[in-house]
N, C-alpha and C positions, 0 to 999 in steps of 0.2 A: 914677226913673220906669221901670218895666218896660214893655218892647219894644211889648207888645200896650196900654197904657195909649198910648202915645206914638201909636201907628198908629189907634186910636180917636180921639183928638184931632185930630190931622190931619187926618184923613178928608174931612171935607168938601170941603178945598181939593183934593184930588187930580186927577188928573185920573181920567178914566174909566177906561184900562188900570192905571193905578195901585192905583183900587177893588177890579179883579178881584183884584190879588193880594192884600191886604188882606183882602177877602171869604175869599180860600178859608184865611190865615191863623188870619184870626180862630175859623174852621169846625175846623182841619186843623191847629193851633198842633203838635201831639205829630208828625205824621207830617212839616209843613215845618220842622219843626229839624233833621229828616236830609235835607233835600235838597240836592240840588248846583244849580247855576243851571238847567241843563240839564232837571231833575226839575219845578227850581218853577214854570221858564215851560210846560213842557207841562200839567204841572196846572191852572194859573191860566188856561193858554187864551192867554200872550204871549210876546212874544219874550226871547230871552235879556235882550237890550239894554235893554229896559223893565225885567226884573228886579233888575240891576244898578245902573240910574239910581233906581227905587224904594227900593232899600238904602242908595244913595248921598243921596238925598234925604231918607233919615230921620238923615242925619249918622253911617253908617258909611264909613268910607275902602275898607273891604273885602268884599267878599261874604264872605270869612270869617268877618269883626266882627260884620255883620249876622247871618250862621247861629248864632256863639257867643251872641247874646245872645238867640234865641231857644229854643235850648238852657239857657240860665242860666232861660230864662221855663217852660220845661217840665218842668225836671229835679223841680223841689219839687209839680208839681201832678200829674203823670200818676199816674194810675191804676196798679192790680197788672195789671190786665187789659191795659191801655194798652202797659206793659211788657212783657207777655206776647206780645202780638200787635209789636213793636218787638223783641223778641227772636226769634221766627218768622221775621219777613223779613230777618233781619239774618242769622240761622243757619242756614235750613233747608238752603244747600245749599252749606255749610261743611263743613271737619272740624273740629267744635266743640273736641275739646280745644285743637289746636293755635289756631284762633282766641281761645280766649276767654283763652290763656296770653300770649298775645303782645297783646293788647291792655291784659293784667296789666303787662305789662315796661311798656308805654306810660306806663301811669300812672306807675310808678316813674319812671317817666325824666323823664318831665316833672316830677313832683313835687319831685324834686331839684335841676332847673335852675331850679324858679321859688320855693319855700322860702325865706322870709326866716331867713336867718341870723342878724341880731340877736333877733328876735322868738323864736329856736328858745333863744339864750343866755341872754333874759330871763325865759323858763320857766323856766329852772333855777334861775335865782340866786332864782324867788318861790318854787318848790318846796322848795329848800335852807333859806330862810327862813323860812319861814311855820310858826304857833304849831300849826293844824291844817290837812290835807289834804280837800277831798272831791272826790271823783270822779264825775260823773253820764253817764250817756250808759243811753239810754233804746230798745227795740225791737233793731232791730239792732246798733245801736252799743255795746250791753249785754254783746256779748261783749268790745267794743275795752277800755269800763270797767272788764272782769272783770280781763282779760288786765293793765295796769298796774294796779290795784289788787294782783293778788295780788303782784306783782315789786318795786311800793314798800312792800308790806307787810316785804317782809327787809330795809329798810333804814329806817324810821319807825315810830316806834307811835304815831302819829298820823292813819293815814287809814281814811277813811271813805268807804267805799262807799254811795252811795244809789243804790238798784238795786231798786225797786217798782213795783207795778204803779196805783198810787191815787195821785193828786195830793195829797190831805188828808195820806197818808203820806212824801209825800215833804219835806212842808215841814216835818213832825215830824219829821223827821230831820236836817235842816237850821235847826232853829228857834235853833241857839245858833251859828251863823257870825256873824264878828265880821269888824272891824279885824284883818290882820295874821294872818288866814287865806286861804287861796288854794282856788277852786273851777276846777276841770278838767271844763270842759262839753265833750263828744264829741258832735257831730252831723250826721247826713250827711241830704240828700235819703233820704226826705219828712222834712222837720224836725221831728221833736217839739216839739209847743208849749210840753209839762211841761217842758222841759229848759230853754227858752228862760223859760219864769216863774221855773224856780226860780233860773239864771242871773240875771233882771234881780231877784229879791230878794237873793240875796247880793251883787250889785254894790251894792244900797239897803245893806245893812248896812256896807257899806266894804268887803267882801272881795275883793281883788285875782283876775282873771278870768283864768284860757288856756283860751282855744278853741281845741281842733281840731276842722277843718270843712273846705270845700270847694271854696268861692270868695267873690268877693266879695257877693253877693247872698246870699250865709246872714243869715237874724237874728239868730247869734249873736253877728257879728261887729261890730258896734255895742258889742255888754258885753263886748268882749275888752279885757286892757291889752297881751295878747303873745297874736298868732293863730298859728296852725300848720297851714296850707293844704294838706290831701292830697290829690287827682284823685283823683274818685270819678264818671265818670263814668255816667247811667244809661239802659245801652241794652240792660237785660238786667231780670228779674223778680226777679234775686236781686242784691243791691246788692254790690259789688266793694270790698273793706275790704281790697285787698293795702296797697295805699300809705298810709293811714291805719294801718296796724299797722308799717310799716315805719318811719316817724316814730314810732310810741308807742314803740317798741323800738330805736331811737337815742337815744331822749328815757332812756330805763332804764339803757340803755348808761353815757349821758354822766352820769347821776346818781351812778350806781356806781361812776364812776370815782374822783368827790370826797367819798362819803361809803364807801371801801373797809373802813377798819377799821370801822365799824358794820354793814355788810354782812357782812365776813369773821364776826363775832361771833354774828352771826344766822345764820349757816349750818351752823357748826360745831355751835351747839346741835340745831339743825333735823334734821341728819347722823345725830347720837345720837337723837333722839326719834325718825328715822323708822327708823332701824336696830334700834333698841330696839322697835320696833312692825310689824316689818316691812312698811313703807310700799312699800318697791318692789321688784321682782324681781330679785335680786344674782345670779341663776344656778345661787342651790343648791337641790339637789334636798332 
């Protein structure tokens, strides 16, 4: 049950100061995910102590608990505009690079401390195994698809990027996942629906699922067998895919390390085709 379904239900038994803050959540859900206690009782019109007691009476232990989950409530529905204007009051009188880098490290950091390590080893051993690869990640996440798609391409000739803009197309591309195939759904706030159908039909066909996603409230994370939780916080109009590439690209790492002679083979060839084709710039004039 999400935060603002819970505070609906309730509702009636509240008490009156209670209403008000309820009232202006329910109004104001995008702007009181970033408040601090201090912010949400002047807004609602009450005292700190009511805001606290209201948090605590919805069964958070912490004003933190309480903010995070109403964050976990806003992250997938706010608007571009919503973002925009949350990005405004957050920046304007920053030094935006330095802000927006160091809220970068954050994610890393956190994402590291809280990454389930067996769920990170059980990707590998499905990816290692599996008969085919596909890779979806759809809008933004399109580029995180690109990115391990083309790096498992030097080491499998098995994978399959589906990477379209039409749902009809996407399931044609997907119509021969089986048993004994593994599908790598990539998805961050605003969640792609297409992602998450084409995810819940390859779990129908039996295909073994890793999500990488966000937290626990993604929908993809129900059709996962091994999830891969990156911070992806959204308090910006452009979605922050440090920590999500940083996982995809340990995830590359640690594949390459146990399929090395199949990688060394494919690169060697790749070396001579692109040297032969002058792919990249070696320096000579």
């Amino acid at each position: 049950m999400d935060i603002l379904t819970q505070i609906d239900k309730d509702f009636s038994s509240m008490s009156k100061r209670h209403k008000l803050i309820a009232e202006y959540i329910r109004k104001n859900y995008d702007k009181a995910a970033f408040m601090n206690v201090e912010q949400l009782s002047l807004a609602a019109g009450v005292s700190e102590a009511t805001v606290v007691r209201f948090s605590s009476e919805l069964g958070y232990g912490k004003y933190q608990h309480f903010q995070q989950a109403l964050k976990d409530y806003a992250k997938s529905r706010l608007t571009s505009v919503q973002r925009m204007d949350r990005a405004y009051d957050l920046y304007r009188d920053t030094d935006i690079l330095t802000s927006v880098l160091n809220a970068d490290i954050d994610k890393i950091k956190t994402t590291l401390a809280q990454i389930d390590r067996q769920a990170f080893l059980g990707a590998i051993d499905k990816i290692l195994n599996a008969e085919n690869i596909y890779i979806i990640g759809l809008r933004s996440a399109s580029s995180l698809a690109g990115f391990l798609g083309y790096y498992l391409n030097h080491m499998f000739s098995n994978i399959h990027l589906v990477n379209t803009a039409s749902a009809g197309e996407i399931f044609e591309q997907m119509f021969r996942v089986q048993s004994g195939d593994v599908v790598i759904g990539i998805s961050f706030p605003r969640y792609s629906l297409r992602t998450v159908r084409a995810l819940r039909y390859a779990k129908k066909m039996g295909a073994a699922v890793v999500g990488v996603t966000d937290g626990e409230n993604s929908p993809i994370l129900e059709l996962s067998d091994h999830t891969l939780l990156a911070k992806s916080d959204m308090e910006s109009f452009v979605d922050s895919l440090v920590a999500p590439l940083s996982v995809l690209n340990a995830l590359v790492v640690a594949i390459g390390m146990k399929r090395k002679d199949e990688a060394s083979k494919t690169l060697k060839k790749l070396e001579s085709i692109w040297q032969d084709n002058e792919v990249y710039d070696n320096g000579e004039k």
